[in-house]
MOPAC internal coordinates of N, CA, C and O (Angstrom, degrees):
PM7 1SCF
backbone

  N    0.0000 0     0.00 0     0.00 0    0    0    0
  C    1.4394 1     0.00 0     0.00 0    1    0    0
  C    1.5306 1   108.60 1     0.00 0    2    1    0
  O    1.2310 1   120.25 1   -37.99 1    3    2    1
  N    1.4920 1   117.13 1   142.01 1    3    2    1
  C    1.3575 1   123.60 1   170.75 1    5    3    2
  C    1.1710 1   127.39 1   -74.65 1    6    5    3
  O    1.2310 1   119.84 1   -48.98 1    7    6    5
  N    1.5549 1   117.91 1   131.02 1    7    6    5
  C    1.5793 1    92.85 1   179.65 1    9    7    6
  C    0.9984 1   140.70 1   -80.79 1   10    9    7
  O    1.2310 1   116.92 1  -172.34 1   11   10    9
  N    1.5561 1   123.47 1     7.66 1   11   10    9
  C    1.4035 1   134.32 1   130.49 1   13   11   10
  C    1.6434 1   127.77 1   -19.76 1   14   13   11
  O    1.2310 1   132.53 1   113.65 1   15   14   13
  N    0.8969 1    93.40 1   -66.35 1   15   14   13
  C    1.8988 1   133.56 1   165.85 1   17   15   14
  C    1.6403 1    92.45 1   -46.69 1   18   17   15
  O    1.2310 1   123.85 1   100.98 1   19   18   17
  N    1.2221 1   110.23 1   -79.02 1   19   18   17
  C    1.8001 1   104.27 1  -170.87 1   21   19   18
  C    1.8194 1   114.41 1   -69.87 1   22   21   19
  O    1.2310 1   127.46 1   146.44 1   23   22   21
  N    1.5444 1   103.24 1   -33.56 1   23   22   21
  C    1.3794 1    94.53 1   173.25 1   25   23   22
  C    2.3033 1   100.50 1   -42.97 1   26   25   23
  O    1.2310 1   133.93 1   106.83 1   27   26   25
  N    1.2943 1    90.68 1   -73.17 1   27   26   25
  C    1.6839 1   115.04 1  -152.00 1   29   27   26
  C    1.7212 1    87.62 1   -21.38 1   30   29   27
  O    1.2310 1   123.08 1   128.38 1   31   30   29
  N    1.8390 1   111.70 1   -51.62 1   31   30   29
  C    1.9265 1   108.57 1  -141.85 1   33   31   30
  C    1.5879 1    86.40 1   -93.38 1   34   33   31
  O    1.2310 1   123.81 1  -169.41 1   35   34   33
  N    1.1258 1   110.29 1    10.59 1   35   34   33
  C    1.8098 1   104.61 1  -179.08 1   37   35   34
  C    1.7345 1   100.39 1   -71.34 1   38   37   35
  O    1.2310 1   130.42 1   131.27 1   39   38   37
  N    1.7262 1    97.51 1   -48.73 1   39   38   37
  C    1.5958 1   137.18 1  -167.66 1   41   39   38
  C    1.2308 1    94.50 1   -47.59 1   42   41   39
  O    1.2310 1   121.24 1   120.10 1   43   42   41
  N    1.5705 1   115.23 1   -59.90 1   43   42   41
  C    1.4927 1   132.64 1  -153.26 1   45   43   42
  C    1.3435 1   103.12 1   -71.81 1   46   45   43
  O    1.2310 1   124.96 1   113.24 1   47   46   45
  N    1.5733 1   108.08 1   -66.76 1   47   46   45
  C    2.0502 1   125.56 1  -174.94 1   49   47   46
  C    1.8970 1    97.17 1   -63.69 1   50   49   47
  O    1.2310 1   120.92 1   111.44 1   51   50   49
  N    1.1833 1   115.84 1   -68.56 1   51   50   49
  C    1.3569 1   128.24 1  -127.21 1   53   51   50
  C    1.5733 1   136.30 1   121.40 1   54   53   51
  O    1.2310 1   108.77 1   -38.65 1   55   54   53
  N    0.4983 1   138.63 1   141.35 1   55   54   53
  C    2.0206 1   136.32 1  -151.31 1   57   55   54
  C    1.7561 1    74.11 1   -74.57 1   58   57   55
  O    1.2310 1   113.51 1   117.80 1   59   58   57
  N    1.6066 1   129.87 1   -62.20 1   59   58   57
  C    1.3512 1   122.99 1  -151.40 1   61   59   58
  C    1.5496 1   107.04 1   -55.05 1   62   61   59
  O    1.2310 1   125.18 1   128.67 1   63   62   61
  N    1.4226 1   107.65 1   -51.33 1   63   62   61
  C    1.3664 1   105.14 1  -167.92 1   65   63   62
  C    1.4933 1   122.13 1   -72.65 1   66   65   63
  O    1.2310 1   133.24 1   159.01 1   67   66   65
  N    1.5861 1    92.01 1   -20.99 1   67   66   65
  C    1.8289 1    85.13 1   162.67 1   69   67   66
  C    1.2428 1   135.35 1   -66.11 1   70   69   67
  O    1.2310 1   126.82 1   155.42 1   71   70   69
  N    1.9255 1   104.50 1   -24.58 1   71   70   69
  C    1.1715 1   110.85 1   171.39 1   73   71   70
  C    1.2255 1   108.86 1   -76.05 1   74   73   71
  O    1.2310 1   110.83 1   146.89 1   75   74   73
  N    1.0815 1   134.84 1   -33.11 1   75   74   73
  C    1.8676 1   131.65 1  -141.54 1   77   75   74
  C    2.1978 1    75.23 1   -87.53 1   78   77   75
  O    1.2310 1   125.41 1   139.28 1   79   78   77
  N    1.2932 1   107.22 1   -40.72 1   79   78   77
  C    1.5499 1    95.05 1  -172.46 1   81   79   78
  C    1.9388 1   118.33 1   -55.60 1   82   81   79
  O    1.2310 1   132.89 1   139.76 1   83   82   81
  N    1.5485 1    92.70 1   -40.24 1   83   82   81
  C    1.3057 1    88.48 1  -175.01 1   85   83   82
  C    1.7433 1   110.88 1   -76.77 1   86   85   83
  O    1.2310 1   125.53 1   156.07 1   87   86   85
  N    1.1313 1   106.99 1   -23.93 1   87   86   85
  C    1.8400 1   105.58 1   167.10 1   89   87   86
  C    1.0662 1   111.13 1   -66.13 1   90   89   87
  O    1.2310 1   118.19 1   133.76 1   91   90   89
  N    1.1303 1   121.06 1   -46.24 1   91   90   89
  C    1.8095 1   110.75 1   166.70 1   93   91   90
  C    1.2400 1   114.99 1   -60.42 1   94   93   91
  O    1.2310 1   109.61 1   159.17 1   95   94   93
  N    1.2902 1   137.09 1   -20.83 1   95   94   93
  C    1.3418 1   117.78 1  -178.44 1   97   95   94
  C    1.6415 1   108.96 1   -88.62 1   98   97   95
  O    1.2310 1   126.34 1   170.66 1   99   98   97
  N    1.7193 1   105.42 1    -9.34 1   99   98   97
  C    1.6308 1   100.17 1   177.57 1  101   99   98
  C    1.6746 1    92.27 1   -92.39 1  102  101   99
  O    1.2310 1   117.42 1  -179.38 1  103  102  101
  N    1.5593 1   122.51 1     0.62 1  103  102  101
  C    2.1465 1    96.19 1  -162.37 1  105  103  102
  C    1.0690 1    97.28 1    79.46 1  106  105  103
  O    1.2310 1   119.40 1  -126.30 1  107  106  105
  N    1.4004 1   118.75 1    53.70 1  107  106  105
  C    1.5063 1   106.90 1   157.85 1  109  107  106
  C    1.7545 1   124.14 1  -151.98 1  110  109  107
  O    1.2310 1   127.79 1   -44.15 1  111  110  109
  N    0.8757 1   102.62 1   135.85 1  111  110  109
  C    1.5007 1    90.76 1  -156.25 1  113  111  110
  C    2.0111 1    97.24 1  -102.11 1  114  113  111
  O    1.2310 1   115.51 1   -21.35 1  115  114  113
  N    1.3622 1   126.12 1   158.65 1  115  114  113
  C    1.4025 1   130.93 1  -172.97 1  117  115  114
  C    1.9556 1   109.58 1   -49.23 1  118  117  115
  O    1.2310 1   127.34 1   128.49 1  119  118  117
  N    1.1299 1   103.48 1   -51.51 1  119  118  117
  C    1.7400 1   114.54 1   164.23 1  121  119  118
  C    1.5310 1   108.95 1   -30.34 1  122  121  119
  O    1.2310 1   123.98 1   113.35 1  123  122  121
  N    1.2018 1   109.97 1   -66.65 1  123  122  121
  C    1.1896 1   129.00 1  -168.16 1  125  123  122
  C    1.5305 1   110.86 1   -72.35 1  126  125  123
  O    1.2310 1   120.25 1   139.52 1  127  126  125
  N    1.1327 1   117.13 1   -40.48 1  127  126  125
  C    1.4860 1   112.82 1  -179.66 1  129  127  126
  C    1.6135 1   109.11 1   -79.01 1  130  129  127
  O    1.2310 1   124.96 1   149.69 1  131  130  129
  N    1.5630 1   108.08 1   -30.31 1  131  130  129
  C    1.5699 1   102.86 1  -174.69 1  133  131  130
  C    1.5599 1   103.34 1   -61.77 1  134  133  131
  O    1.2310 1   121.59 1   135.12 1  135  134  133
  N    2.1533 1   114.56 1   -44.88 1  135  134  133
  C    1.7710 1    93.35 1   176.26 1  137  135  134
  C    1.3929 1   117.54 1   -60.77 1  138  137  135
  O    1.2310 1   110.38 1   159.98 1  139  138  137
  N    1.5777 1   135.69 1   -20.02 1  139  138  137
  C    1.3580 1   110.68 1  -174.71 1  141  139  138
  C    1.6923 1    93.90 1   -78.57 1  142  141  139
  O    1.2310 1   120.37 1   146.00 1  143  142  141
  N    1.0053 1   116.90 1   -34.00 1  143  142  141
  C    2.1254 1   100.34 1   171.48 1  145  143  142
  C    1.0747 1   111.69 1   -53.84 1  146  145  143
  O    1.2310 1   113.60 1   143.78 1  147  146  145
  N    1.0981 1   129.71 1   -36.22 1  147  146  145
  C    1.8154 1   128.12 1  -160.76 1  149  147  146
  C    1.3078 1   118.48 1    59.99 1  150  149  147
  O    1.2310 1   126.94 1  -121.45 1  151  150  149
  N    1.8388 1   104.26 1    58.55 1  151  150  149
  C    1.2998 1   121.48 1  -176.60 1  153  151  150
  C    1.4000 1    84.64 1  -122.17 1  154  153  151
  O    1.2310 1   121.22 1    -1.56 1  155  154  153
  N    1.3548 1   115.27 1   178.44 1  155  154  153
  C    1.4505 1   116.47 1   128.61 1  157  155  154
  C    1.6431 1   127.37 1   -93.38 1  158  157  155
  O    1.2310 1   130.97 1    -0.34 1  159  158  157
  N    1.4151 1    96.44 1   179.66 1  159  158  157
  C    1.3650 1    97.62 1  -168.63 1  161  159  158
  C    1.5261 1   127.67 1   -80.39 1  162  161  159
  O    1.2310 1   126.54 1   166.19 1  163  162  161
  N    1.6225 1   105.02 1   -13.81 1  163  162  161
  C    1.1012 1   121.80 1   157.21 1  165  163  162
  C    2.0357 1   133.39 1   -46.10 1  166  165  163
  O    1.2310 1   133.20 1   130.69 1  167  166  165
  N    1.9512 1    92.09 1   -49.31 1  167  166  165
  C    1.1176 1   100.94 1  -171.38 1  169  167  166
  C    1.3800 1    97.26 1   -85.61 1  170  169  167
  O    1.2310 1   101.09 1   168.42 1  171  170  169
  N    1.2770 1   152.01 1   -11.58 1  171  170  169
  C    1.1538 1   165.00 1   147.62 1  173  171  170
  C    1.4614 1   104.74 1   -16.87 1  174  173  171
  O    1.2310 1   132.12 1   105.33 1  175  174  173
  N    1.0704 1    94.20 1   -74.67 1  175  174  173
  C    1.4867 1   117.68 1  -161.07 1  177  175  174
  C    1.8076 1   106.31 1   -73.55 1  178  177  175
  O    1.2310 1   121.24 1   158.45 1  179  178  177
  N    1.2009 1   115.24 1   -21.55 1  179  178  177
  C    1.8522 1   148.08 1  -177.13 1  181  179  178
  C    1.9946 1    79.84 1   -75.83 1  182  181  179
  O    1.2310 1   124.58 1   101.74 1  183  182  181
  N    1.4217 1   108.82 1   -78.26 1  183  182  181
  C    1.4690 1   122.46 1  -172.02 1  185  183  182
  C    1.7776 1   104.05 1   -31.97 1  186  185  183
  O    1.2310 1   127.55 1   119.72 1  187  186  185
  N    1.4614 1   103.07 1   -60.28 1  187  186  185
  C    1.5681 1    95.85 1  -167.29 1  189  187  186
  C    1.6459 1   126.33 1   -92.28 1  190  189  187
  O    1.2310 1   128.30 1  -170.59 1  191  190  189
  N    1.2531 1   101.62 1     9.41 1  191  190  189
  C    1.2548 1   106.06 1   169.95 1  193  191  190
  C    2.2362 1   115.33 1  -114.02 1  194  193  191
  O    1.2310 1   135.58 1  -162.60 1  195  194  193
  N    1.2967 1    87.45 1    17.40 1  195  194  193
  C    1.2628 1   106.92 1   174.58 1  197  195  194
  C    1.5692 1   119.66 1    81.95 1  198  197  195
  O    1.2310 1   123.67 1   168.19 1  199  198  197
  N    1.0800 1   110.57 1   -11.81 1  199  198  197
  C    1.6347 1   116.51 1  -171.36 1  201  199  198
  C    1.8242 1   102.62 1   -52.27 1  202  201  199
  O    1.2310 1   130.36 1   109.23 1  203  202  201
  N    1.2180 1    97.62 1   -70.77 1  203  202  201
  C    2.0165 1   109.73 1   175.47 1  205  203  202
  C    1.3620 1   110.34 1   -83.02 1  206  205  203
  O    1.2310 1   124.38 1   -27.54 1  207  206  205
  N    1.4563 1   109.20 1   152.46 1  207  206  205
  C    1.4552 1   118.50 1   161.00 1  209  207  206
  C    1.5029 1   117.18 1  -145.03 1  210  209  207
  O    1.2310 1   128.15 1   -30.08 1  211  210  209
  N    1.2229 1   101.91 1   149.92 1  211  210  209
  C    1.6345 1    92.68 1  -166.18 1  213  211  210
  C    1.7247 1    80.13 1  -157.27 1  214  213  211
  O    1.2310 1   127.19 1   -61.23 1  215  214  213
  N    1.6696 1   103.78 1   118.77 1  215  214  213
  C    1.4498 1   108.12 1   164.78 1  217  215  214
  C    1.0316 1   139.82 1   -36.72 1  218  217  215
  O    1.2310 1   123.21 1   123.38 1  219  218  217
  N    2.0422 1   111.45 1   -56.62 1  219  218  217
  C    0.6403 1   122.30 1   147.10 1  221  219  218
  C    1.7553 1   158.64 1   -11.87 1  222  221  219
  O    1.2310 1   133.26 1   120.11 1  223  222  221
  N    1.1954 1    91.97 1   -59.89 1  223  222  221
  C    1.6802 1   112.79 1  -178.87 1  225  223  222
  C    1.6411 1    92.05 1   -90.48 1  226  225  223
  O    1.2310 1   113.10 1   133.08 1  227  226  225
  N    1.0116 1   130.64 1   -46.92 1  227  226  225
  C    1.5271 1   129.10 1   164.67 1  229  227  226
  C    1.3102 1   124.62 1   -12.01 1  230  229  227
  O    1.2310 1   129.45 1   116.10 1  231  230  229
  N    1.6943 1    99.38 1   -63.90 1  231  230  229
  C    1.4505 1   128.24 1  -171.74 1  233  231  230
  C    1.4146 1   101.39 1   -56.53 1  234  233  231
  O    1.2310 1   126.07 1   117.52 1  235  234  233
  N    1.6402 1   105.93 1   -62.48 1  235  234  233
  C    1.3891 1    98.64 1  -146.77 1  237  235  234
  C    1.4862 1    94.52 1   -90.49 1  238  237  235
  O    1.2310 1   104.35 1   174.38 1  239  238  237
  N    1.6308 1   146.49 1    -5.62 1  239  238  237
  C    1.5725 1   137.76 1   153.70 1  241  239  238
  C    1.7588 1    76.58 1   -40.77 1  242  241  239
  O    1.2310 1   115.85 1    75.40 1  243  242  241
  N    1.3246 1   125.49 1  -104.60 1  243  242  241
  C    1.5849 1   133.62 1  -147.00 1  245  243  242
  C    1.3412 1   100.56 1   -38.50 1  246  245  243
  O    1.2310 1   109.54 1   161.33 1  247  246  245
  N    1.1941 1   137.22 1   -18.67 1  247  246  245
  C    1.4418 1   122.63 1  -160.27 1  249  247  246
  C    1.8354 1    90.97 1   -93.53 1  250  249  247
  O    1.2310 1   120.72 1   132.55 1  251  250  249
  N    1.4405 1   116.22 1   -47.45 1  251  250  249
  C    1.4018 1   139.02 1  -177.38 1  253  251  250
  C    1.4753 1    99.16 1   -60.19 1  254  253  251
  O    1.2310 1   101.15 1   135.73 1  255  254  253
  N    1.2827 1   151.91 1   -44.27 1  255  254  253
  C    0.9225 1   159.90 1   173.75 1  257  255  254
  C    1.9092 1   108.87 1   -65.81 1  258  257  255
  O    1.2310 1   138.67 1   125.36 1  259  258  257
  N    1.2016 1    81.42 1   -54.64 1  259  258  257
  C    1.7873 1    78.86 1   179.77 1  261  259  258
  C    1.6150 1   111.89 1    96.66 1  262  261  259
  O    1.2310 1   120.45 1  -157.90 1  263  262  261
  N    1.4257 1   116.75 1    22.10 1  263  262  261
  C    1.7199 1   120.65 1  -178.33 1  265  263  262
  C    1.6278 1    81.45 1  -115.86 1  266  265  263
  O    1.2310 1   130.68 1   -17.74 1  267  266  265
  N    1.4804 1    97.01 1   162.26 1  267  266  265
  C    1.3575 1   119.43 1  -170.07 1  269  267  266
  C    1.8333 1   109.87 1   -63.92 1  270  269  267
  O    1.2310 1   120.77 1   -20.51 1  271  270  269
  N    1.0479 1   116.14 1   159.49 1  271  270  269
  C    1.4647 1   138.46 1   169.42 1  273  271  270
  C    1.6345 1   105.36 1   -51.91 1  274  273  271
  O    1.2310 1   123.90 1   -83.32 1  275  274  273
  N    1.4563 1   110.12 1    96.68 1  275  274  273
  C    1.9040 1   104.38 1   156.66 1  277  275  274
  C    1.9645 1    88.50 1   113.45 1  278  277  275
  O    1.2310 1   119.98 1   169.15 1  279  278  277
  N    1.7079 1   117.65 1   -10.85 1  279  278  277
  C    1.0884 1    90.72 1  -169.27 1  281  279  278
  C    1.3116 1   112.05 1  -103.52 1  282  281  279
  O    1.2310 1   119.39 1  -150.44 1  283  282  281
  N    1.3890 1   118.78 1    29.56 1  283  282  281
  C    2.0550 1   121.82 1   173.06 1  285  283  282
  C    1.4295 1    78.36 1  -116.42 1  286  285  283
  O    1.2310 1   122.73 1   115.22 1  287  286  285
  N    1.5024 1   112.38 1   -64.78 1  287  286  285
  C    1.6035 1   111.50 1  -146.23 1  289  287  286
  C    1.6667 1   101.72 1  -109.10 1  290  289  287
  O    1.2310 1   113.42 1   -93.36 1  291  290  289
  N    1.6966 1   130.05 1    86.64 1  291  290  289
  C    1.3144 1   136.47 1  -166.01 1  293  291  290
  C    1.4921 1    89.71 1   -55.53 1  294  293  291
  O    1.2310 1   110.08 1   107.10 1  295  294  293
  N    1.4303 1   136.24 1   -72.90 1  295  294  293
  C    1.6908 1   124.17 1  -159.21 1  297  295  294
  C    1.5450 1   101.34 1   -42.37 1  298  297  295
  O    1.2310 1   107.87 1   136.02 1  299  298  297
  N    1.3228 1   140.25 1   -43.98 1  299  298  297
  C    1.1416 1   100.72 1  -175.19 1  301  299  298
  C    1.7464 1   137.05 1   -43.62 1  302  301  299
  O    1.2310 1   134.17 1   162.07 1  303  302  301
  N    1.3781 1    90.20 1   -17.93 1  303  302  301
  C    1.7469 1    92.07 1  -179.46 1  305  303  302
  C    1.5872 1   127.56 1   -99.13 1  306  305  303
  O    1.2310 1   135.85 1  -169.81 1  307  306  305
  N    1.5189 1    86.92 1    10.19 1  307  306  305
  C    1.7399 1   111.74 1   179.99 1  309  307  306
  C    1.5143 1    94.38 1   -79.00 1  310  309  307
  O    1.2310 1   121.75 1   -29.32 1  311  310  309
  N    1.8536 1   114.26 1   150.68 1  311  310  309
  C    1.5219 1   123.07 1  -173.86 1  313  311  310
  C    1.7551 1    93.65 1   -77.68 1  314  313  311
  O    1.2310 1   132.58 1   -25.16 1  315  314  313
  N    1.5533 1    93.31 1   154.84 1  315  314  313
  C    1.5169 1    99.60 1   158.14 1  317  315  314
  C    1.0876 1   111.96 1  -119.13 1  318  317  315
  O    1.2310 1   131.98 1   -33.64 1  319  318  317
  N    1.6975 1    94.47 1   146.36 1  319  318  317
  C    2.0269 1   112.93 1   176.69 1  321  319  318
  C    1.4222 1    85.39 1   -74.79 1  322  321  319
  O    1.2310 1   139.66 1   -28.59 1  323  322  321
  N    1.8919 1    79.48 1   151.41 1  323  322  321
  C    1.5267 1   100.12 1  -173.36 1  325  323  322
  C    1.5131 1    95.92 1   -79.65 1  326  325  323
  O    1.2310 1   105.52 1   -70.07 1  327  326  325
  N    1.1832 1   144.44 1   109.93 1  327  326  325
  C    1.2398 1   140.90 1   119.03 1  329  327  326
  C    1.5186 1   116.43 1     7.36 1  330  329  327
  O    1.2310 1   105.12 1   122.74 1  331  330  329
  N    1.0165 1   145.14 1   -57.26 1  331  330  329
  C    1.7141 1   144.46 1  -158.42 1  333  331  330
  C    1.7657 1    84.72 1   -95.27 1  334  333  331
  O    1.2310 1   114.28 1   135.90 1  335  334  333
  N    0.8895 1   128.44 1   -44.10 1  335  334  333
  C    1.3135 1    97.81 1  -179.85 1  337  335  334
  C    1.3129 1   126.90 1  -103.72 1  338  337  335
  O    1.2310 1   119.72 1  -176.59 1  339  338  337
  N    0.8435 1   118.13 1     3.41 1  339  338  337
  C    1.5315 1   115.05 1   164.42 1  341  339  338
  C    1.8731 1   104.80 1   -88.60 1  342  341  339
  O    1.2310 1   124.53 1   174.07 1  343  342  341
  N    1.3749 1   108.91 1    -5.93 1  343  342  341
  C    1.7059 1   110.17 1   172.26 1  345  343  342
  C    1.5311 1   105.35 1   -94.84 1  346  345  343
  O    1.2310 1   123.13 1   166.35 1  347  346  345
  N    1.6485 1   111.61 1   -13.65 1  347  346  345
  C    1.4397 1   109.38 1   179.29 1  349  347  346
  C    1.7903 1   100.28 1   -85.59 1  350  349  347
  O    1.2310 1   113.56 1   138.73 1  351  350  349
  N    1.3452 1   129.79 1   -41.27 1  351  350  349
  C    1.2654 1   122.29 1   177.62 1  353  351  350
  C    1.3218 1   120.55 1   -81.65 1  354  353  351
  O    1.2310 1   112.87 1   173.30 1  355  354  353
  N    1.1665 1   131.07 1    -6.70 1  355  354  353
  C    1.3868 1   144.26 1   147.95 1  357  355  354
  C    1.7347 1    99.87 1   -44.13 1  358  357  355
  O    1.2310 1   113.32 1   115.85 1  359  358  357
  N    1.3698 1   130.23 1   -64.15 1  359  358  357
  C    1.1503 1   134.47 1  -140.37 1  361  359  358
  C    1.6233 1    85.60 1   -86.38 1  362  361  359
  O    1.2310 1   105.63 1   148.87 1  363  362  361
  N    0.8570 1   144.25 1   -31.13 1  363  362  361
  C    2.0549 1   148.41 1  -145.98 1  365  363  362
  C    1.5378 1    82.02 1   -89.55 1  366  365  363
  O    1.2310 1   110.30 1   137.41 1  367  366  365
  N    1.5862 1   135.83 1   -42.59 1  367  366  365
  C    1.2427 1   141.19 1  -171.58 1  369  367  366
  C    1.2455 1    95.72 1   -48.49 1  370  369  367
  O    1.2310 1   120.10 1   180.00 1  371  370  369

């Protein structure tokens, strides 16, 4: 699927219900998909209604899903600050 295509029915459904559709089409219900993430089902549900974000779990919903990189969850394709150095100029303070 294009992510044209997934942007548009994200627009239409909602990011959740597109997912909860495509888990239903594998037999799978949100419970169940949060243990193969090794989330809970709480933050799951936190994840797709935008409250939490976690790159991570991002990736692999899109990777698990099988739609392209950045097209459920766009920050994943945002740069990351380096961490080590902004903890190295923290410390010179």
């Amino acid at each position: 699927m294009k992510t044209v295509d997934i942007q548009a029915q994200v627009r239409k459904y909602g990011r959740l219900n597109f997912i909860k559709g495509e888990l239903l089409k594998r037999g799978l219900t949100l419970k169940q998909f949060a243990e193969i993430l090794g989330v809970s089902e709480s933050f799951l549900y936190q994840m797709l209604h935008k409250d939490a974000k976690s790159r991570r779990v991002a990736k692999e919903i899109e990777r698990f899903l099988e739609v392209p990189e950045g097209s459920l969850f766009p920050y994943v394709l945002e740069p990351v600050e380096n961490s080590k150095k902004n903890s190295e100029e923290f410390r010179k303070e």
